[in-house]
Steps between C-alpha positions, in 0.01 A plus 500: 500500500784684716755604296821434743861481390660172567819674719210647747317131582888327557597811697154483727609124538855555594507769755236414779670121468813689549364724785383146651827321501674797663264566761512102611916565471475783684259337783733217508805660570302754792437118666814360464689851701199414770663144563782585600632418824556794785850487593485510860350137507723296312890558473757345228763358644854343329571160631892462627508178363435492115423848460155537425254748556181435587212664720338373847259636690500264728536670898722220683882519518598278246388512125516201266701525157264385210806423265753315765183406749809651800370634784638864570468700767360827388773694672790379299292462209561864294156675474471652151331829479346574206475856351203684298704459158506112560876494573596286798782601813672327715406588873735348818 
């Protein structure tokens, strides 16, 4: 009979399950960053009537609100740009 201490068998079952769960974490997150829109298709832009933001990528002049369902025209709507730390600026 093998003579093996009882910290060595729970430590052989805790680490690969361990090394598992991060590399499916790990995988996961690589897919999620590969989702991600490219910004030059799709633009957020601030509705003038109740003031919120939302994107369209449509390509005709006039964009539909999804909160207010108004129809804006994409010129005097305010195009949001949005940075690489995830803040947001105004651009007229």
């Amino acid at each position: 009979m093998l003579n093996v201490p009882f910290s060595l068998l729970i430590s052989l079952y805790i680490i690969p399950s361990l090394v598992i769960i991060i590399f499916f974490w790990v995988r996961s997150e690589a897919r999620k960053k590969e989702k991600v829109p490219p910004e030059s298709k799709q633009f957020s832009y601030c509705c003038p009537i109740c003031a919120f933001v939302y994107i369209d990528s449509s390509k005709g002049d006039y964009s539909r609100c999804p909160r207010c369902d108004s129809l804006n025209n994409k010129e005097e709507a305010r195009q949001i740009k949005q940075r690489k730390d995830n803040s947001h600026r105004v651009v007229e």
